[in-house]
Structure formats: C-alpha cells, structure tokens
C-alpha positions as CSV (number, residue, x, y, z in Angstrom):
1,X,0.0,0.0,0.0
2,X,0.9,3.5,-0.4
3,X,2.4,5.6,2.2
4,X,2.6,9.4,2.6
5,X,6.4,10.4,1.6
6,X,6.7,13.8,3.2
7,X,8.9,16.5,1.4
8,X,11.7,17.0,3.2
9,X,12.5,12.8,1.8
10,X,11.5,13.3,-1.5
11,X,14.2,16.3,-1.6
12,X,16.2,14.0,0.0
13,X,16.1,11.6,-2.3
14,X,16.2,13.6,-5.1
15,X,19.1,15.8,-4.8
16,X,21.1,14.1,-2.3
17,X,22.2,11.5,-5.1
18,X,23.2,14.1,-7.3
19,X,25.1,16.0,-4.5
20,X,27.2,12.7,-3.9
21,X,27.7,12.8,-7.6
22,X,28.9,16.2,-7.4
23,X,31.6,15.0,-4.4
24,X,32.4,11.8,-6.5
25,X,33.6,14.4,-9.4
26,X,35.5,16.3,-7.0
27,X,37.4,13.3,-5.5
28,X,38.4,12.0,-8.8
29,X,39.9,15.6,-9.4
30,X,37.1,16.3,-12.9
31,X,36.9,19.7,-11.2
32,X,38.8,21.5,-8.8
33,X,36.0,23.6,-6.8
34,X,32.6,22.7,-5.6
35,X,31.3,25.9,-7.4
36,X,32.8,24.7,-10.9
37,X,30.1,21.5,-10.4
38,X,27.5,24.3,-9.7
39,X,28.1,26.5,-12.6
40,X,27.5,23.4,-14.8
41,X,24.1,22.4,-13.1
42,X,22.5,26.1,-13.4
43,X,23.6,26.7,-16.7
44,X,24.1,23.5,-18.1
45,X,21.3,21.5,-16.6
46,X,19.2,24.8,-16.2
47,X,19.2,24.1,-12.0
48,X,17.6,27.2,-10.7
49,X,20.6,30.2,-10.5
50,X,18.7,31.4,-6.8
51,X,19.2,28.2,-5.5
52,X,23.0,28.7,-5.7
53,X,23.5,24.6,-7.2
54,X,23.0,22.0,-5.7
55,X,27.0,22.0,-4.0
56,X,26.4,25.1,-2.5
57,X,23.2,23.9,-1.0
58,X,24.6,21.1,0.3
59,X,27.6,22.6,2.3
60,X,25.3,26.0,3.5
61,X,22.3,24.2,4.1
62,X,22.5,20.8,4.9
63,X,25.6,20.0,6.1
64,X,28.0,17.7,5.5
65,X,27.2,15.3,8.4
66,X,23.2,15.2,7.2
67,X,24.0,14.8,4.0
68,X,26.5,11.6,4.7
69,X,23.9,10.1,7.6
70,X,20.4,10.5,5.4
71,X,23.0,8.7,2.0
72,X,23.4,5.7,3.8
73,X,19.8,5.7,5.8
74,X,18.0,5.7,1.6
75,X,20.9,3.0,0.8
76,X,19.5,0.5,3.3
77,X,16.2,1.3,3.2
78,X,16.3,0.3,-0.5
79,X,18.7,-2.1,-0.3
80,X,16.3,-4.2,2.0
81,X,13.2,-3.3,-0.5
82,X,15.6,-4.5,-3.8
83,X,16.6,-7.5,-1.6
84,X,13.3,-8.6,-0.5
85,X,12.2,-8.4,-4.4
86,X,13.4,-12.0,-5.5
87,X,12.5,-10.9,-9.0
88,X,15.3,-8.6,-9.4
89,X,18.5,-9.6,-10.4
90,X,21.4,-9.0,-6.9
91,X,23.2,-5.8,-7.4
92,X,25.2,-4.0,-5.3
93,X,25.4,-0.7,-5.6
94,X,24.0,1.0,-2.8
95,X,27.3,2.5,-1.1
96,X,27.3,6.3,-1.0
C-alpha cells in the first residue's frame, strides 16, 4: 500500500544523489572547486541560479554530516526493498 512520503525525503532523495555525484567528481579531481560543479548544473542543466546549485546547498544548508547520515539511511532502506524483491536480479550498488 501506499504511504505518505513527506517533502523533506523526496528532496532528499532527489538531490542528495546528485550532490554525492557532485563529491564523486571532485574526488576523482574532474573539477577542482565545488562551485565549478555548480556552474554546470545552473547553466548547463538549467538548475535554478537562486538556488545557488546543488554543491552550494549542500555545504550552506544541509551540512555535510546530514548529508552523509540520510545517503546511507536511503541506501539500506532500498537495499532491503531491492533485496526482499526476489524478482530482481542482486546488485550492489547501494554504497554512497
């Protein structure tokens, strides 16, 4: 049955991803500031300019800590829904 998702997870789930994504491309050295990853999302992805991109969210906003802690709550909580699904195939890919 369906269940109420409130929107503070749906953001979660949403953006936090891509911010990971964004840390991901700094570690591997594909850009050298958080703000470069920005710059592409507002004008190459057409992510809102007033929002600042999604980096600069993350870091002024939700803070590091959160952002690591509410990764790797979504990555179990759908782990165990993928796992308890026999008809998928096992993947894991769930780390943050």
């Amino acid at each position: 049955t369906a269940r109420a998702i409130p929107d503070e997870e749906i953001v979660e789930r949403l953006f936090f991803p891509l911010i990971n994504e964004g840390f991901k491309i700094l570690d591997e050295g594909h850009a050298v500031r958080s703000s470069d990853i920005d710059v592409v999302y507002i004008f190459g992805y057409g992510f809102p300019p007033a929002k600042g991109g999604p980096m600069f969210y993350a870091e002024n906003y939700v803070g590091l800590p959160k952002l690591l802690e509410r990764l790797k709550f979504h990555a179990a909580e759908t782990k165990k829904k993928v796992e308890a699904n026999k008809t998928l195939l096992p993947v894991d890919y769930f780390e943050p």
